[in-house]
N, C-alpha and C positions, 0 to 999 in steps of 0.2 A: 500427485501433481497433475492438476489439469493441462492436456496438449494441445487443446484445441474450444474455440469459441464460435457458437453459429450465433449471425446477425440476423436481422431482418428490420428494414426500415423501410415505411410504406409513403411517409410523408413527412414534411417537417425534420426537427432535430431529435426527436422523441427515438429514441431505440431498444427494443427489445432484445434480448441476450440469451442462449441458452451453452453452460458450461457441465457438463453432464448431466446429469439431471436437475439443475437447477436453475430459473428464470431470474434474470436481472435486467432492472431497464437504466437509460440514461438518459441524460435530457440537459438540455440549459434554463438557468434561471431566465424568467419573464423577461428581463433587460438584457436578456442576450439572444435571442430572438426564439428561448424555447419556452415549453409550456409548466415546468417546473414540476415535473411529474416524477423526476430519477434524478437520482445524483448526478451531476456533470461528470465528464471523460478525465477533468485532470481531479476531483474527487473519487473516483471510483482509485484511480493511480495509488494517492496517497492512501484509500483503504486499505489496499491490497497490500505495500510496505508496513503498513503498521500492525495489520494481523497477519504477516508473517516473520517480523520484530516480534511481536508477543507469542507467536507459537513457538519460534525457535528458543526465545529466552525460558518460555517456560518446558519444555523439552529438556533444555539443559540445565535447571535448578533443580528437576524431577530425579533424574539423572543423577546431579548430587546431594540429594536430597536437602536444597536449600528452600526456604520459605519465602517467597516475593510477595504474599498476599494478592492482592487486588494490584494488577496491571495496568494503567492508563497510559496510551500512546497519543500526544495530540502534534499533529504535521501540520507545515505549512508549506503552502507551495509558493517562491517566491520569484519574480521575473523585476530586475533592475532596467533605469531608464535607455542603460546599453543593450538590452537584450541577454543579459547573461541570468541564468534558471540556477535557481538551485532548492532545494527542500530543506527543511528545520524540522527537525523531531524533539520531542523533549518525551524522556520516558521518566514514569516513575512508579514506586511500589509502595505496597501501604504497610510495608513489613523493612524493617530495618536492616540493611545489610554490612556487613564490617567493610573495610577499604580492601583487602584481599578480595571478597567477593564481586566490589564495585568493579574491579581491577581487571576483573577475570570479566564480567558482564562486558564492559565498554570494547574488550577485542571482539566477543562473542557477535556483539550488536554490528559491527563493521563485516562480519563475515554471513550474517544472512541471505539465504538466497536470492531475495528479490532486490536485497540493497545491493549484492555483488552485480548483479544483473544491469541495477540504474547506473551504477558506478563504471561498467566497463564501456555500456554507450552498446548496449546487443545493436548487430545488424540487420535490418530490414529487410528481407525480400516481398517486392508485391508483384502478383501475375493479377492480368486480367480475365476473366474466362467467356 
């Protein structure tokens, strides 16, 4: 589990990312005043839910040695006229699963770590340095 993210932004909304050894950038679309070079801040979010819905589902199908096939998670992230957020996942598999297994998936799915994470509202702390 990654602990920690180093930033770096020189200009503009463009940002570069490093989470252990790996480089990721972010950006806003051209109509939101970025240069559309990286996945936006509330896409990178919903990436990070959905491959960790498909790591953990497939961890625990391995586990019992169930067949899910090909994994497809597609999220939306949705904000109403009052301001109230919420996320829509829709998952599905390319392998048939009985109702007992579906049963067992849909608690599984609720107890992910980064959906327990979105779901409890984690708290914040920011310092300045």
């Amino acid at each position: 589990m990654a602990t920690s993210v180093h930033l770096v932004s020189k200009a503009g909304v463009f940002q570069e990312m490093e989470a252990r050894q790996h480089r990721l950038t972010a950006d806003e679309p051209e109509n939101n005043h970025g240069t559309d070079k990286g996945p936006a801040p509330y896409e990178l979010l919903l990436a990070s839910l959905a491959a960790c819905s498909s790591a953990t589902l497939r961890m625990y199908a391995d586990r019992k040695g169930w067949q899910l096939g090909t994994i497809t998670a597609d999220l939306r992230f949705k904000r109403d006229p009052e301001g109230n957020e919420s996320i829509e996942r829709t998952i599905s598999f390319s392998e048939t699963l009985s109702e007992e297994q579906m049963a067992r998936i849909r608690d599984i799915i609720e107890k992910t770590p980064v959906t327990k994470t979105l779901k409890r509202g984690t708290p914040i702390a920011t310092h300045f340095a």
